[in-house]
C-alpha positions in Angstrom: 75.0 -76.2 145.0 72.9 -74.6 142.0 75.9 -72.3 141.5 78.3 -75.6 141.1 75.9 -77.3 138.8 75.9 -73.9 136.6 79.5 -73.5 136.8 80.2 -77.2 135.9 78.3 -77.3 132.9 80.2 -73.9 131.9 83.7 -74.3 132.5 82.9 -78.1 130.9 81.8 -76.9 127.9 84.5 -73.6 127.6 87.0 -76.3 127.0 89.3 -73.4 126.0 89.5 -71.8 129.8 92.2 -74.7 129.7 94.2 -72.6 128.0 93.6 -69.0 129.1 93.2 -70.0 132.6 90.0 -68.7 132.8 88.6 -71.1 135.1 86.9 -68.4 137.3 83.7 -66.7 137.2 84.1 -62.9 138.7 80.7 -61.6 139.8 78.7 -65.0 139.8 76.8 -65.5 143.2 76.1 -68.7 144.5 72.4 -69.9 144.5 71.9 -71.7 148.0 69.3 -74.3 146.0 69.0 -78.4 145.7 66.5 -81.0 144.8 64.7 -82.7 147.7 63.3 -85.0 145.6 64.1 -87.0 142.4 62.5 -84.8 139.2 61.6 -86.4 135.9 60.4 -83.9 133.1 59.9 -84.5 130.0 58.8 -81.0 128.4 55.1 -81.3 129.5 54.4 -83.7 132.7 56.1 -83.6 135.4 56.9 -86.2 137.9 57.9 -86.4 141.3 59.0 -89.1 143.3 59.8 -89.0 147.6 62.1 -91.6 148.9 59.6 -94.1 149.4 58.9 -94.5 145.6 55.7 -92.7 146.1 54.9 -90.5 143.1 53.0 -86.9 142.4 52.3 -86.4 139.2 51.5 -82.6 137.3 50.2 -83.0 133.6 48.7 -80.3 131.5 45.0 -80.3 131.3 44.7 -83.1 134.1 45.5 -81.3 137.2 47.4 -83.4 140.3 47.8 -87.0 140.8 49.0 -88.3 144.0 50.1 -91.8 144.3 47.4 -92.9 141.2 44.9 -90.4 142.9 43.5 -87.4 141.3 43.1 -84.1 144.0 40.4 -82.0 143.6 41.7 -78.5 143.4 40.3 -75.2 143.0 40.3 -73.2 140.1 42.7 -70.6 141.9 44.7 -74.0 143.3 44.8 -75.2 139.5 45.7 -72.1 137.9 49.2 -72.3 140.6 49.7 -75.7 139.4 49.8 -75.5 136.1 52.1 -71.9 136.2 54.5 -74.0 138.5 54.3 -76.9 135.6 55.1 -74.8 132.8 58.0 -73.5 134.9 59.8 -76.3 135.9 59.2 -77.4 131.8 60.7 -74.0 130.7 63.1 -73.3 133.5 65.2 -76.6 135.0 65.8 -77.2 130.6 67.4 -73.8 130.4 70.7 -74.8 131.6 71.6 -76.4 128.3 71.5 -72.7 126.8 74.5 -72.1 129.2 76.8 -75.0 128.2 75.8 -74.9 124.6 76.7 -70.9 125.0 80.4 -72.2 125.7 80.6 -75.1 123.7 79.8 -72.1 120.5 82.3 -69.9 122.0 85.5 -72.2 122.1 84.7 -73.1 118.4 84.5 -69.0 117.4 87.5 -69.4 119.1 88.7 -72.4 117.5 87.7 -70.1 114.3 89.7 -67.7 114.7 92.7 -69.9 115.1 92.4 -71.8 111.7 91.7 -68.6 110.2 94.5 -67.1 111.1 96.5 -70.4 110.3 94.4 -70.4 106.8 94.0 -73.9 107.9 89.9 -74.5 108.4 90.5 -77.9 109.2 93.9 -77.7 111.6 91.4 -78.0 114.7 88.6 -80.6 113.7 89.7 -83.0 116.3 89.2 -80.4 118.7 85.4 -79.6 118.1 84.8 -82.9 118.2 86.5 -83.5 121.6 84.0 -80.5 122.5 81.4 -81.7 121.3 81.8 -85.2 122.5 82.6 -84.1 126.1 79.2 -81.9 125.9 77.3 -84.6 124.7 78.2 -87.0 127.5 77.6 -84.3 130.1 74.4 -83.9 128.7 73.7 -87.2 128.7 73.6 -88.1 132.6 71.0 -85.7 132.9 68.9 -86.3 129.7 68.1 -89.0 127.6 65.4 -90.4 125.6 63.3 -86.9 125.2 63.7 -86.2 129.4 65.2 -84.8 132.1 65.8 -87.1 135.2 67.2 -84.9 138.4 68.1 -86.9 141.9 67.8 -86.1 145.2 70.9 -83.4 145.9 71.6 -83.8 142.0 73.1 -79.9 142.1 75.2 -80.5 144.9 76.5 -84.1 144.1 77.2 -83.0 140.7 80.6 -81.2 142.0 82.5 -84.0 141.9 81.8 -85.3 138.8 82.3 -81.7 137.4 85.4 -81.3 138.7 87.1 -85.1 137.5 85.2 -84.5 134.1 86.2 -80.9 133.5 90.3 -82.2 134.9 90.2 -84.9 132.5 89.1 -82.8 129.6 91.5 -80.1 130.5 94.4 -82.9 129.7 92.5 -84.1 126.6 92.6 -80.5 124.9 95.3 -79.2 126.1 97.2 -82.0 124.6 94.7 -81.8 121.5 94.9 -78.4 120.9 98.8 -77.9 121.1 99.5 -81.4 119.0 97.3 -79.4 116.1 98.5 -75.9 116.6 102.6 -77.3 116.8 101.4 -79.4 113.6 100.3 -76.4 111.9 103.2 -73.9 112.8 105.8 -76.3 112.1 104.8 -76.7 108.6 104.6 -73.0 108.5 108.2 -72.6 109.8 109.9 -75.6 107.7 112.4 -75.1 105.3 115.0 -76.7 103.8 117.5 -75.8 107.1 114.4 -77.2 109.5 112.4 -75.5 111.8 112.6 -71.8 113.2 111.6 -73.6 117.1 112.1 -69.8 117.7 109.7 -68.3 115.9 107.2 -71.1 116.7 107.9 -70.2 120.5 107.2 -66.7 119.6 103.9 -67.9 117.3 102.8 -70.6 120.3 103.0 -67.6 122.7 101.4 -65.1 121.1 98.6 -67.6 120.1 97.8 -68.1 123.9 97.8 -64.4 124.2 95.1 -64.2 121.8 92.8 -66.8 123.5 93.0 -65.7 126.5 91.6 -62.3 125.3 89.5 -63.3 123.3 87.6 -65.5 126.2 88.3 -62.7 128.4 85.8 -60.3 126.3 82.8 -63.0 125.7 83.1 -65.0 128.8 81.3 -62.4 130.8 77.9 -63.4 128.4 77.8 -66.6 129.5 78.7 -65.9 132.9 75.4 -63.5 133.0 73.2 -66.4 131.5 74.7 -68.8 134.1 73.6 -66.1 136.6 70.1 -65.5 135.3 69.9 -69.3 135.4 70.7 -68.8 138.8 68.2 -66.3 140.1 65.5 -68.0 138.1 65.9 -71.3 140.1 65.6 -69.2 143.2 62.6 -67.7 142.1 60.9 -71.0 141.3 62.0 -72.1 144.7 59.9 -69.4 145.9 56.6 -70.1 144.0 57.2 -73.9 145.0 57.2 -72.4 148.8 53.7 -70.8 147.9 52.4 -73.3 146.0 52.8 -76.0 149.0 50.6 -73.2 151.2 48.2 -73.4 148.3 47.9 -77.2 147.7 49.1 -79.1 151.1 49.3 -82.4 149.6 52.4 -81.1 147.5 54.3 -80.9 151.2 56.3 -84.5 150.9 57.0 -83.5 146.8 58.4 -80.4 147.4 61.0 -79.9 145.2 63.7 -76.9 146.4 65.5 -76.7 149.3 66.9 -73.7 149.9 
């Protein structure tokens, strides 16, 4: 569920894994969390909304309205509220840290490659596919200044992560070869042609290089997606109390866990 979300946005944005292989993440537990109901935030109120279109709003300094209704709450009951608001604010946002942690890894990577090729702009259609892909993940979820979450968004998300992150797989691979074969064949010509084996030899140990070089950072990103993780699990938690605290809240919950 959670974990898929997490490990969609990650993998979509390491568009380099692609080439390493590294489509795994060793030591990343699953989070058994998903959205009851749909969630709109927009970095201070926060609104949610049951099946039935019926809607509970949380906005700082106001306190609870249900359905246009505002709930009296006590100053312990109002003190939960707005901890759970600034939360759900700070937290459910975070996940763009993770993808935005890969999307700067594959261009260190990407770096590294045109450095070595003394070529800083060999790879420039490759950040951009990056980018682009990043920015239209990014987009389902948020747009105009706010995050909109469905019902089960975490766990229908998987399929869309796995067509999105297939198709971009195809897109750099072919990408990121076409540039790098561009590169080394110039570097090879001479008057008798190309030396196809040294550019086997210089293809093969380029792959080499990626793959270790993803092998030694990946692990940071995996232990971001991981404390994204837990923290979802925790606000799960205070949701749970909250709801004891404020019984109104019981058909908004958010979590399911």
């Amino acid at each position: 569920m959670l974990k898929r979300l997490t490990y969609g946005l990650l993998v979509g944005s390491l568009l380099v894994t692609s080439v390493s292989q590294a489509q795994s993440i060793e030591g990343y537990q699953a989070c058994n969390v998903d959205l009851h109901n749909e969630l709109h935030l927009d970095g201070k109120a926060v609104q949610i909304i049951d099946a039935n279109g019926h809607k509970a709003i949380i906005e700082p300094n106001k306190g609870l309205s249900i359905n246009g209704k505002s709930i009296e709450l006590s100053a312990k009951q109002q003190q939960q509220l707005e901890h759970y608001r600034q939360q759900l604010n700070e937290s459910i946002p975070k996940i763009r840290e993770v993808g935005q942690s890969g999307v700067a890894l594959a261009n260190e990577v990407l770096d590294d490659v045109s450095a070595k090729f003394n070529n800083t702009h060999a790879f420039n259609n490759v950040r951009t596919s990056i980018s682009d892909y990043y920015a239209k993940l990014e987009k389902r979820y948020y747009h105009d200044g706010e995050w909109v979450l469905k019902p089960n968004a975490f766990s229908n998300m998987h399929d869309n992560w796995q067509k999105d992150f297939a198709d971009a797989r195809r897109v750099f691979n072919s990408e990121f070869f076409a540039s790098a074969f561009v590169v080394l064949q110039e570097k090879f010509a001479s008057e008798d042609g190309v030396n196809f084996t040294e550019l086997q030899k210089q293809l093969g140990e380029l792959k080499v290089s990626i793959q270790k070089k993803l092998k030694e950072h990946s692990p940071e990103i995996t232990e971001k997606a991981q404390n994204y993780c837990d923290s979802m699990d925790k606000l799960a938690k205070e949701e749970k109390t909250l709801v004891e605290s404020i019984p109104q809240l019981k058909n908004y919950q958010l979590f399911e866990i």
